[in-house]
Structures are given as structure tokens and as C-alpha cells.
C-alpha positions in Angstrom: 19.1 1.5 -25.0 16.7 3.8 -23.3 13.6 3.1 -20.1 11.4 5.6 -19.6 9.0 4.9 -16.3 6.1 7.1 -15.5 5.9 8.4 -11.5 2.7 8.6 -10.5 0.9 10.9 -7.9 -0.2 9.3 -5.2 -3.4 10.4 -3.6 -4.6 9.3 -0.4 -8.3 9.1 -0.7 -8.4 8.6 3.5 -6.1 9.0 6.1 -6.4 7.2 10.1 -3.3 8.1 12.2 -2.7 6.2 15.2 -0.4 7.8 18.5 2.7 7.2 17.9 4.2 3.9 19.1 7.4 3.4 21.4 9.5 4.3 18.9 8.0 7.5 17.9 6.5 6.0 14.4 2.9 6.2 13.9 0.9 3.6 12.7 -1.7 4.5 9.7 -4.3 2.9 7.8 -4.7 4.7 4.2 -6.5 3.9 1.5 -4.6 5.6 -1.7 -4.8 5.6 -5.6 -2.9 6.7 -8.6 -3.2 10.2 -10.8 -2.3 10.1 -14.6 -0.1 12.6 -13.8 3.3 12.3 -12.4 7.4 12.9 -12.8 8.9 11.1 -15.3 12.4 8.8 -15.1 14.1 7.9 -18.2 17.5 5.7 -17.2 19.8 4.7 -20.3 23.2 3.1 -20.2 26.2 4.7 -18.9 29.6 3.9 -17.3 29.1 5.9 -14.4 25.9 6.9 -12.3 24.6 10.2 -12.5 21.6 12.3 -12.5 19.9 15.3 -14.1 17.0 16.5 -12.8 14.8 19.2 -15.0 10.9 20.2 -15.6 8.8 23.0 -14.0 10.1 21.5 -9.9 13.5 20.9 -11.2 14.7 23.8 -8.6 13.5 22.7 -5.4 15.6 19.3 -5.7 19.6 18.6 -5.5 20.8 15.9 -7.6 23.1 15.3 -4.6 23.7 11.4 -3.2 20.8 12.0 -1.0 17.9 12.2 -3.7 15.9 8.9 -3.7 16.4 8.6 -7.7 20.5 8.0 -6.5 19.6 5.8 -3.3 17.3 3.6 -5.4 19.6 3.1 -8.1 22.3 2.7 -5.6 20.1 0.4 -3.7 19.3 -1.6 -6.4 22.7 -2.3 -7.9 23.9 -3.5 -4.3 21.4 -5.7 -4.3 21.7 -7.2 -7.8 25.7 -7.4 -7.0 26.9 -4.7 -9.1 27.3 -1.9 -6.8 29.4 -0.2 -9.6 26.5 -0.4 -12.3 26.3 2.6 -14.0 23.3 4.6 -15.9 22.8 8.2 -16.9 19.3 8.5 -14.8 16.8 12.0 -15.7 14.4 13.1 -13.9 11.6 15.6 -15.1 10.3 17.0 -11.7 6.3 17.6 -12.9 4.8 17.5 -9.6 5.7 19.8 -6.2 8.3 19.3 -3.7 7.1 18.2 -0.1 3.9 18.2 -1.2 1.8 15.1 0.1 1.8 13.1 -3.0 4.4 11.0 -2.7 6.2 12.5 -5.7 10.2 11.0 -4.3 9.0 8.1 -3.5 7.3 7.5 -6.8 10.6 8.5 -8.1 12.3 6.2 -6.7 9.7 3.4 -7.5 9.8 4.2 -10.9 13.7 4.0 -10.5 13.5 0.6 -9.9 11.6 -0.3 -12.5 13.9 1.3 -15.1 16.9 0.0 -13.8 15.6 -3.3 -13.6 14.6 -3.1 -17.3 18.0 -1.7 -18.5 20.3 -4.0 -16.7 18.7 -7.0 -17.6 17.3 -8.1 -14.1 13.7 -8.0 -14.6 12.8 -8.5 -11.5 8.9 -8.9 -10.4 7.5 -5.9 -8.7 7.1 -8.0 -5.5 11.2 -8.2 -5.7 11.6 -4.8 -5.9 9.3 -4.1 -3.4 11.7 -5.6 -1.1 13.7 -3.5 -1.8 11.5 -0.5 -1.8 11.5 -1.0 1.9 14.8 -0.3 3.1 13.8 3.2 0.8 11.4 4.8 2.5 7.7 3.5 4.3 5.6 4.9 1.6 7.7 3.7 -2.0 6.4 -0.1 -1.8 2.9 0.7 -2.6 4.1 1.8 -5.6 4.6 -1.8 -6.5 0.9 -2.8 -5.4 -1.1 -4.1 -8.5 -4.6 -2.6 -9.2 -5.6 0.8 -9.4 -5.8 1.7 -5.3 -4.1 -0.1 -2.5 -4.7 -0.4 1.3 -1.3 0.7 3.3 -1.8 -0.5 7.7 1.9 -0.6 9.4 4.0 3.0 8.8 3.0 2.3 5.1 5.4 -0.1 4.1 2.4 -3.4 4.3 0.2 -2.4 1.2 -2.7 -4.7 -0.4 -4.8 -4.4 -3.3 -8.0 -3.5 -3.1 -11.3 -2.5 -5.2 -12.4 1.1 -5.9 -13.6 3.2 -8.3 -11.8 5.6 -10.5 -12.5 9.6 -10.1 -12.3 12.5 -12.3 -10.2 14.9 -10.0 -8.2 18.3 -9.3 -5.2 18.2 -7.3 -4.5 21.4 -6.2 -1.2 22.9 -4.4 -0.6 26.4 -3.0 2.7 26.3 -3.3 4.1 25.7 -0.2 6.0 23.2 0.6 5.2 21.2 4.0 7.7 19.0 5.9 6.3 15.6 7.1 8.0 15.5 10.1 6.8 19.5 11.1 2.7 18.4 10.7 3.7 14.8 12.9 5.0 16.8 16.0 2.0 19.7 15.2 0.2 15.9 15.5 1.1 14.8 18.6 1.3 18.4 19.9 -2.5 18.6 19.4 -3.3 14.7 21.2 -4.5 13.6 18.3 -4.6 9.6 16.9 -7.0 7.0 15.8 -7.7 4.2 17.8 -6.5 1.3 15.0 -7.7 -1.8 15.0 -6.7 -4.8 12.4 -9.0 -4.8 9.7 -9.1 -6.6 5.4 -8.9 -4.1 2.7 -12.3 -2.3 2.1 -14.1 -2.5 -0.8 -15.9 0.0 -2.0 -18.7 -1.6 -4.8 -19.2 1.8 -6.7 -18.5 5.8 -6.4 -21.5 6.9 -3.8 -20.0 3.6 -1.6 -16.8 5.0 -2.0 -17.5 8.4 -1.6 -19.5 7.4 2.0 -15.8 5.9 3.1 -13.8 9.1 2.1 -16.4 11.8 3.5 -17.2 9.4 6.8 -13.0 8.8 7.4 -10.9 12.1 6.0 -7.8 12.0 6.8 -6.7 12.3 10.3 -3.5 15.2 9.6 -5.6 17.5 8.7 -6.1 19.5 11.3 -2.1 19.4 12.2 -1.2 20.1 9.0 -3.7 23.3 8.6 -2.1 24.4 11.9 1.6 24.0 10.1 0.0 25.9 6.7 -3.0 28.0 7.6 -3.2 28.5 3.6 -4.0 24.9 3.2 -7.6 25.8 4.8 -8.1 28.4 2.5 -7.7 25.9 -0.8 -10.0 23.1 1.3 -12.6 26.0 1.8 -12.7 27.3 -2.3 -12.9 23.2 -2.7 -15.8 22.5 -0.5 -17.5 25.4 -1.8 -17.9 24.7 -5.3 -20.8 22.5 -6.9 -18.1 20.8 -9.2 -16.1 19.1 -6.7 -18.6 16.5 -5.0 -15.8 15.8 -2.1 -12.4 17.5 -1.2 -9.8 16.6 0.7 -6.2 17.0 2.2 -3.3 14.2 0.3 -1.0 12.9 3.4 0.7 15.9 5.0 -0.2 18.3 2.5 -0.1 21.1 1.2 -1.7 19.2 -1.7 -5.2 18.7 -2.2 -7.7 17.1 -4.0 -11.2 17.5 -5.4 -13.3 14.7 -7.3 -15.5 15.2 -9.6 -18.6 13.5 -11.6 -16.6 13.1 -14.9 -13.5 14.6 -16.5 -15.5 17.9 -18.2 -16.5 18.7 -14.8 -12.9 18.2 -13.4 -11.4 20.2 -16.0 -14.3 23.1 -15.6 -13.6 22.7 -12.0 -9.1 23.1 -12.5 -9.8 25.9 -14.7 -11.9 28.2 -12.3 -9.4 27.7 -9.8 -6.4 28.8 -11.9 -8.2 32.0 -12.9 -9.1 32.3 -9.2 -5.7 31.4 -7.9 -2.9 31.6 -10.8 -0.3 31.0 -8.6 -1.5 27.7 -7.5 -0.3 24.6 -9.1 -3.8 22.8 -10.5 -4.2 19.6 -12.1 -7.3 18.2 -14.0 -6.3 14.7 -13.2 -8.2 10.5 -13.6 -7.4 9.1 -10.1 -7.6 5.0 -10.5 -8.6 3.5 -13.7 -11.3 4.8 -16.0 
């Protein structure tokens, strides 16, 4: 027997940073959705657990007891008490390292899932969640029902909420950009949202949405450009193109995104840039459901 789980890209449409708290966390408010494109993990039974990682990013990883895919799977088996389970876990690494779209926590997520599946557990998503957590601030959204979710706290409280789907281009230059490096760049510059507690939005239809996005951004950009000058250069070929009716940076970067009016335009949009840019990773993508 064989799982195969799909790892999504996640996009964060907006992005409010607060100052960091006493302990040096910040506290954000995000509203984020999900590409159709993404890594891939297939889990099947095995002994012993191991991992193989391939696909066009297979490099940039180590399939070392660090990588989330292990921890999850180790994480899991604790939990379910059967810290020895076994699998023989791949990983096909589609989407960038370090690149703002939560790519190893997706991996992770998806982890979960297929472990769940193979060993019998079949645990709800809201289960796994749980233990999502103790992975990393950012993984339990990726057990949030709908299309686009709501993360307030460092990430880890996440609610569903309504938006519409996009026709998009993500688009990275290739660089990889450390979280932690565009945080300090962050509180280096004084910057941070005021935050206060506020529901989910909802956003009735794409201009209402597209009002949110443009009106809130996302508040690491700036630090982030500062970190990776080159991300300004791929925001400015964005913002200058009639395709892309709003672009925008993905968490820390170096990934952005553009959305689009419908899928041609999206694809038109993907394929100037690669001819403009063929060293840049671009993907014609559907954020949310059609």
C-alpha cells in the first residue's frame, strides 16, 4: 500500500506584522490561500523510516533528521504510540527552498496526512493539527478547511474564511531568503503594525478582495527587499504589466505573486516573464478554488 498527498503553496494574499513581543516572536495577522501547485509526498510501508527526496529542488534539501518530512513522521508516530513505525517516505521537491511559500511546512502537513492514511489512524485534520503545532507556527493552517484561511497569533490560530479564487503567477528569483535574516532587517528598520483582535474578513467577490490585498500588502516587504534587493526588481516587472491586476511579496520572500483576470491571462502573463527572465522560477498557477 501506497499514499500520495499533494503539498500545496501557500500564498499569503496580506501580511500585518506586529513588534515583536517579550519573547522576541512577532505576532501577525495573514490572510493566505492555496496554489494547485505544490511538492508532492508519497509514504508506503516499510520497516524502517527513511526518506528520498528528488524533483527540480531536490538539491537544496538534506534528507537528514532535521527535515520536517522526518520530524513529522517522527512526530506523529510518538504521538500515535509507535515511535518505531516505519514507512519509506519521498519527497518530490517542486517548489523553491526558503522561498516564502511555505513549501516545508506543507511538507510536513502533507506528511501527516499520509501517514495517517497508511497506518491506519485516520485521524481528523483538527487531530493532526495538534500536532502540527509542536512543528512549526505556520504547518497548522495547512489543516484549515476552505480554500483561504485567517492566521492571528505567530500563525499557529488559523480560521476559515471566504474569498475568491485568482488566476496567478508565482514568481521566484532564485534566491533563497532566510526568515529569521528579513525579521532582524524588521526590527532593524522599527517597523510593526499596531494589531488589534479582529473575526476573519470576508471578502464578497474579487474587486472586494482585491481592495483588502492592495489597501493591506504585506508588512515584510520592505525588510525583505532590504535582505534581497533583486526582490524589487521582480515586484517592479509585476506592477508594470497590464496582465497582473495586483502583485505582491509571499511572507519573507523571495517569492512573489501576480493575479490575474483569468487563467489565459495568467499563463500569457508566466510566459513573458520566462522569456524576460529564464532563470526565474515562474508558475502559471489557480490560487483558492475555481
Amino acid at each position: 500500500m501506497s499514499v500520495r498527498v499533494v503539498a500545496p503553496a501557500k500564498i499569503n494574499l496580506t501580511l500585518r506584522v506586529g513588534k515583536p513581543r517579550a519573547d522576541g516572536m512577532h505576532p501577525l495577522q495573514s490572510v493566505v490561500t492555496f496554489a494547485d501547485v505544490g511538492d508532492v509526498v508519497e509514504a508506503e510501508a516499510n520497516d524502517a523510516l527513511s526518506l528520498t527526496i528528488r524533483g527540480p529542488f531536490a538539491a537544496a534539501l538534506q534528507a537528514d533528521a532535521d527535515n520536517l518530512v522526518l520530524r513529522a513522521a517522527r512526530a506523529l508516530a510518538t504521538a500515535a504510540g509507535a515511535p518505531a513505525a516505519g514507512a519509506r517516505l519521498v519527497l518530490e521537491k517542486n517548489l523553491p527552498v526558503a522561498s516564502g511559500i511555505g513549501g516545508g511546512s506543507s511538507d510536513a502537513a502533507a506528511t501527516l496526512r499520509a501517514l495517517s492514511a497508511l497506518w491506519g489512524l485516520k485521524w481528523s485534520d483538527a487531530r493532526l493539527a495538534e500536532i502540527a503545532q509542536g512543528l512549526g507556527s505556520d504547518v497548522p493552517v495547512f489543516f484549515t478547511a476552505g480554500a483561504a484561511a485567517y492566521m492571528t497569533g505567530l500563525g499557529e490560530t488559523c480560521a476559515p474564511m471566504t474569498a475568491p479564487s485568482f488566476a496567478g503567477v508565482l514568481v521566484n528569483p532564485m534566491q533563497a531568503v532566510a526568515t529569521p535574516s528579513v525579521y532582524r532587517q524588521f526590527d532593524a528598520l522599527n517597523l510593526g503594525s499596531v494589531l488589534s483582535d479582529a473575526p476573519p474578513p470576508c471578502w464578497a467577490d474579487r474587486a472586494d478582495a482585491l481592495h483588502h490585498i492592495s489597501v493591506i500588502g504585506n508588512d515584510l516587504e520592505p525588510a525583505a527587499v532590504a535582505v534581497a534587493p533583486v526582490i524589487a526588481e521582480v515586484l517592479a516587472v509585476l506592477r508594470a504589466d497590464e496582465l497582473a491586476l495586483y502583485a505582491g511579496l509571499s511572507g519573507s520572500g523571495a517569492t512573489c505573486f501576480a493575479l490575474s483576470e483569468n487563467p489565459d491571462a495568467a499563463r500569457a502573463l508566466g510566459a513573458k516573464l520566462s522569456a524576460l527572465q529564464p532563470t526565474w522560477w515562474v508558475c502559471a498557477t489557480q490560487l483558492g478554488r475555481a
